[in-house]
N, C-alpha and C positions, 0 to 999 in steps of 0.2 A: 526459097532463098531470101535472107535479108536485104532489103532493099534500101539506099542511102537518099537523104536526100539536103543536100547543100543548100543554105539559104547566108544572107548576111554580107554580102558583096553589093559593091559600088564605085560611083566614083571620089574619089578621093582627092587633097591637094598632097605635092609631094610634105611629108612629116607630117601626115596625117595616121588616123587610126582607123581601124576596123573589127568587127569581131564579127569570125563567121562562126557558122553551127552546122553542125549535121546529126541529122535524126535520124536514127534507125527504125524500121519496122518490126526489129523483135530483137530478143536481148543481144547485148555484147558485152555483158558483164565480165566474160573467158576471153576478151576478143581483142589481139594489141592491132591497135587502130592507127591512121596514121594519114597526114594532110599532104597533096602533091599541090603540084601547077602545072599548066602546059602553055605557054605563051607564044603566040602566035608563031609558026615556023620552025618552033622547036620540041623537042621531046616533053615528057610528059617527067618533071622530078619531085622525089620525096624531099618536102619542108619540113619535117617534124611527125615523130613517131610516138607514141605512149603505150604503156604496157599498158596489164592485165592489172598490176596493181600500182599504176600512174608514176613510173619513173619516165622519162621523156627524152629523147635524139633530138635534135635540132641538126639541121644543113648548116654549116658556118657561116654562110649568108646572112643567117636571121637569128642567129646566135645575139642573145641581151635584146633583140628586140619581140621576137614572136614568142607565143605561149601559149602550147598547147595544156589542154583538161580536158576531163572527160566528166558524167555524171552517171553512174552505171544505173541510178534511181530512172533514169528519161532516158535511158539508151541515148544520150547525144555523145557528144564530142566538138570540143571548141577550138575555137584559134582566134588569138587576140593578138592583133597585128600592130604595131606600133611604129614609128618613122617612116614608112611606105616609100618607096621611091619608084619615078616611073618604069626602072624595069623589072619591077615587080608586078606589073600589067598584066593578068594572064588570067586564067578558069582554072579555078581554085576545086578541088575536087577530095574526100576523102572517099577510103578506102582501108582494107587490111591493112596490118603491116605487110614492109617488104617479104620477110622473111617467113610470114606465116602458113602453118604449112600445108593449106588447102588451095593457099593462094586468094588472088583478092574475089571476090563477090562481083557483080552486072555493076560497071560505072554510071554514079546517074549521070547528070546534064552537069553538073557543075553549077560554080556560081562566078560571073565575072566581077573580077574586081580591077578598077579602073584608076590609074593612078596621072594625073596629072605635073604638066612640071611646071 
C-alpha cells in the first residue's frame, strides 16, 4: 500500500504562510488526493481536494486563501497556505480523496502546523 508522508508545517504568525507537501511512496498519477486537519479536540476535516486531472474543492474556510497542486512527476501533492489564522492550528494530514472509492490508504503522522496570534 502507498504510503503518505506530510512534511512542511510550523509555526507561524497569524497572516502568515506555509506550504506543506506530501510524498507518496508510489504513483498517484489515477489517485484524487486530498489535504485534511484535525485540531486538537476535534474531528479529523477535508481542506481541499484535487483530482486526477488537477481541478480542486476547497472547504469555504480556505477558499482565496489555500492551494492545492499536485505533481504526478514526484507523486507529491501540495498545499500552499496563506493568511493562517490561529484556528487553523491543527495536524495537517493528506490522504485520498473523500469519495474515492477504495477509500483512503494507512494515515501517516501528519505534520503540525502552528499558528500564532
Amino acid at each position: 500500500q502507498v504510503q503518505l508522508l506530510e512534511s512542511g508545517g510550523g509555526l507561524v504568525h497569524a497572516g502568515g504562510s506555509l506550504k506543506l507537501s506530501c510524498a507518496a511512496s508510489g504513483s498517484i498519477v489515477r489517485v484524487a488526493m486530498g489535504w485534511y486537519r484535525q485540531a486538537p479536540g476535534k474531528q479529523r476535516e477535508l481542506v481541499a481536494a484535487i483530482t486526477r486531472e488537477g481541478s480542486a474543492y476547497y472547504a469555504d474556510s480556505v477558499k482565496g486563501r489555500f492551494t492545492i497542486s499536485r505533481d504526478n512527476a514526484k507523486n507529491t501533492v501540495y498545499l500552499q497556505m496563506n493568511s493562517l489564522q490561529p484556528e487553523e492550528t491543527a495536524v495537517y494530514y493528506c490522504n485520498t480523496d473523500p469519495g474515492w472509492p477504495t477509500g483512503p490508504v494507512c494515515w501517516g503522522q501528519g505534520t503540525q502546523v502552528t499558528v500564532s496570534s
